[in-house]
C-alpha positions in Angstrom: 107.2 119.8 62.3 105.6 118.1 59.4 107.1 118.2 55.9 103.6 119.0 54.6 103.4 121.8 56.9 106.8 123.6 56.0 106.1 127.2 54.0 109.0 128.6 52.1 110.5 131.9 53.8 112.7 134.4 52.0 114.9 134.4 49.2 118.3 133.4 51.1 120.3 133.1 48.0 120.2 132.4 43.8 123.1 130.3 42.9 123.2 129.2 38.9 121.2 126.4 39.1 119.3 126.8 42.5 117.4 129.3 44.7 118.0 129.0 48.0 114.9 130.0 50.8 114.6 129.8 54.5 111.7 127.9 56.0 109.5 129.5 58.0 109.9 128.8 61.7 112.4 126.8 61.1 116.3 127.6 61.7 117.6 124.3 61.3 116.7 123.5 57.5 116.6 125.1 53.9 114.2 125.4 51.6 116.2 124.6 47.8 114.6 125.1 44.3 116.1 123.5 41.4 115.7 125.7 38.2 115.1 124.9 34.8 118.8 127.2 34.3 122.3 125.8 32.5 124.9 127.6 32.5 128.6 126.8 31.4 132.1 128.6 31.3 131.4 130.4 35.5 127.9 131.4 33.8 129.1 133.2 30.6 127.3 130.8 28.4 123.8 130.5 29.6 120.3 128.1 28.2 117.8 126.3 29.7 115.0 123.6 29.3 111.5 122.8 30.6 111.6 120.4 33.2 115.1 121.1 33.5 114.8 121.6 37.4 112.5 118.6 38.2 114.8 116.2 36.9 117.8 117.1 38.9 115.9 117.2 41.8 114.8 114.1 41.4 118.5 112.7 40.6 119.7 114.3 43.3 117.5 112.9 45.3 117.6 109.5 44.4 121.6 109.9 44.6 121.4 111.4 48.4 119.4 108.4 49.4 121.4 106.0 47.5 124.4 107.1 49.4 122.6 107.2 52.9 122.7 103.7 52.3 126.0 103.3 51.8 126.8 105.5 55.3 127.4 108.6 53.5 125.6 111.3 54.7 124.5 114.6 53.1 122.4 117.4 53.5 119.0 115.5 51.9 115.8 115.6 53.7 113.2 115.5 51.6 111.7 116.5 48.3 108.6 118.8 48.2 106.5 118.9 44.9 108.2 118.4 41.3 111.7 121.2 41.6 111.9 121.3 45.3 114.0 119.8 48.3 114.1 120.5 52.0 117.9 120.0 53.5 119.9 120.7 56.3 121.2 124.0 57.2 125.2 123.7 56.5 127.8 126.2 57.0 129.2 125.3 53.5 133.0 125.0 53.0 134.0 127.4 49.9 136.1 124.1 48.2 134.4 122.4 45.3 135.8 118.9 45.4 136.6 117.3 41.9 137.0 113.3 41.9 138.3 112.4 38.1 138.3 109.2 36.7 139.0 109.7 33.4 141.0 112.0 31.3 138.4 114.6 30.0 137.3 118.5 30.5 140.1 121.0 31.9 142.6 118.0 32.9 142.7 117.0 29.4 143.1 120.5 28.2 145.4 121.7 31.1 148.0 118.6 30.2 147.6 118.3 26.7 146.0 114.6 26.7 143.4 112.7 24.9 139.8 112.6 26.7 139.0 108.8 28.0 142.3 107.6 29.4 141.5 106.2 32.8 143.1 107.1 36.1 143.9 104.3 38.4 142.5 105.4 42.2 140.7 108.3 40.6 142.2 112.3 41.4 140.6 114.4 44.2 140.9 117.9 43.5 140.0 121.5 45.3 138.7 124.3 43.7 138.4 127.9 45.7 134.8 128.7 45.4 134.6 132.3 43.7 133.1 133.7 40.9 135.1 136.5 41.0 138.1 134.3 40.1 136.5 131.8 38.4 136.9 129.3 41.3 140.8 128.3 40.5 142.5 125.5 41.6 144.0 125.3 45.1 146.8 123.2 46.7 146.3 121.7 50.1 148.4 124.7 51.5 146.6 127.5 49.6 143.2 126.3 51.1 144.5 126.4 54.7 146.1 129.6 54.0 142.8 131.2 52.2 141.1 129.4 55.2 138.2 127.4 53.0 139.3 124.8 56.1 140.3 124.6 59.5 142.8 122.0 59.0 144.7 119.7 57.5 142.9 117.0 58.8 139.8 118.8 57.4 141.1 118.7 54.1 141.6 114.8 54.5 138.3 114.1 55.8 136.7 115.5 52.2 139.5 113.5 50.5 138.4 110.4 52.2 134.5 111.3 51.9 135.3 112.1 48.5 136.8 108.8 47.3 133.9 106.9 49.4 131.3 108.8 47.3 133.3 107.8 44.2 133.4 104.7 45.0 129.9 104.1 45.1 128.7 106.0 42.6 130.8 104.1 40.2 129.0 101.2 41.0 126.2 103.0 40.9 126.2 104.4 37.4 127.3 101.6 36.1 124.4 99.8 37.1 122.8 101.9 34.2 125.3 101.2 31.8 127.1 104.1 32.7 130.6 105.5 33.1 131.2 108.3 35.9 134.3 110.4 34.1 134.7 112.7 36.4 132.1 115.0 39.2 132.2 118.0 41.4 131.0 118.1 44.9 130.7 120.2 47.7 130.7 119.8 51.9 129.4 121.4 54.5 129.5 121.6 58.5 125.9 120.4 60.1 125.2 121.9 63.9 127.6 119.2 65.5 130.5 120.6 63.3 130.1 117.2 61.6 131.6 117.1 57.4 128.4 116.6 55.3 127.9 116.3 51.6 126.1 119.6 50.2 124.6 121.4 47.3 123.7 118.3 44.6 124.7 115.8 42.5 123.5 116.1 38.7 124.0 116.1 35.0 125.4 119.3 35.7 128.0 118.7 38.0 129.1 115.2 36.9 130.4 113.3 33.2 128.3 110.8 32.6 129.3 108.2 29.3 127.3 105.9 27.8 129.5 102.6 28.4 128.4 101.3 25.1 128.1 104.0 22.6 130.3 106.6 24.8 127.6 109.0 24.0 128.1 112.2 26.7 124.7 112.3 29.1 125.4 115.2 30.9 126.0 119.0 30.9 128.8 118.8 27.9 126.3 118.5 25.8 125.4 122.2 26.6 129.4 123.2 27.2 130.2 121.4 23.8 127.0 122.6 21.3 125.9 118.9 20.7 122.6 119.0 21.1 120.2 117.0 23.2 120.8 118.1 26.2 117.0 117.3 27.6 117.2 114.2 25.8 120.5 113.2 27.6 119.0 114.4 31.1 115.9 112.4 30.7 118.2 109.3 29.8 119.6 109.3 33.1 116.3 110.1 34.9 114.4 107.2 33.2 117.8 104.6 33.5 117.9 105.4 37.2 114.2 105.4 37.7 114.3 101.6 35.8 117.4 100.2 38.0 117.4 101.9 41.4 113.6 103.2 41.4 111.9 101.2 43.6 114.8 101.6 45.9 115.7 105.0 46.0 112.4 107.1 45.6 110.0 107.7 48.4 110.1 109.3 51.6 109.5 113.0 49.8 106.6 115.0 49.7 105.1 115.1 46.4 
């Protein structure tokens, strides 16, 4: 089937920041919208800005393709018009990974430390996905017995995935004089049972410092009542564009 040819089905699912759709006739792939939405604190604190979808799509795409590259593979198939993205159907895992590499956010407040200190080897981290409870940390033994995983050797195959993605996107962002702080992720299964990288990787899900100025690019703006949140987004949007541009975009369906 051709990406032009795909028509969006019904409303699977409406996440904070995305609306998920089947694609007609077609079992194997979803149909995502990005939307102009932010929300911080599990969605108590809520905004938004135009455009605010299109440029995480486009980040996210670029990203996905970036780390396709690199032999990471994720969910990405293509992008269709300006908010929208076609992906593989993934029976997600219900962990959000964390990957910090810097003191800031809840592991500054949770240990009493200053934001900015660095961590050598980064901190992985799971998170129980649930709104309910406000998607609390979970040890290694808490998420086998909750059952967000099969096993332990699940558990260390999104450890190890996590720290690969890491490590690239530190290289990556700092190609556009950028610090990665800290970012969330999340996995799914794919048909084979296979551990691929989900859902999408943003100013919303990731702390994103200006390695000069330390200016914050990225959703605490929102969080935090600074101001200029659009302005930060478009930053990153028109740094990646400049550095991995000609690289990472095309392929989609405009």
């Amino acid at each position: 089937m051709k990406m032009r040819d795909l028509q969006q089905g019904e409303l699977l699912y409406e996440g904070k920041a995305k609306k998920v759709f089947a694609v007609r006739g077609d079992a194997e792939h979803l149909w995502l919208h990005f939307k102009d939405d932010l929300t911080a604190f599990n969605a108590q604190k809520r905004g938004s800005f135009q455009n605010k979808g299109a440029i995480n799509r486009d980040i996210a795409s670029m990203i996905f393709r970036f780390l396709e590259r690199a032999e990471v593979t994720s969910h990405f198939v293509a992008d269709l018009g300006e908010s929208d993205m076609i992906c593989e159907k993934l029976e997600m895992i219900p962990l959000e990974v964390v990957v910090r590499n810097r003191v800031a956010g809840s592991f500054a407040k949770k240990f009493d430390l200053p934001e900015g200190g660095h961590i050598p080897g980064g901190i992985v981290e799971f998170y129980y996905k649930n709104d309910a409870l406000q998607d609390p940390f979970v040890s290694d033994d808490q998420a086998l017995y909750l059952k967000a995983a099969k096993d332990q050797r699940e558990l260390e195959t999104l450890k190890r995935i996590a720290i690969n993605v890491n490590r690239e996107l530190v290289d990556f962002f700092l190609a556009i004089r950028v610090d990665l702080i800290d970012f969330k992720i999340e996995f799914g299964r794919n048909a084979d049972g296979d551990v691929v990288l989900g859902d999408e990787i943003t100013p919303d899900s990731c702390r994103l410092w200006d390695r000069d100025s330390k200016e914050r690019l990225d959703k605490d703006r929102f969080r935090r009542d600074l101001g200029g949140v659009s302005e930060a987004y478009h930053e990153i949007l028109k740094r990646m564009r400049e550095v991995h541009g000609a690289r990472a975009m095309g392929g989609g369906v405009k």
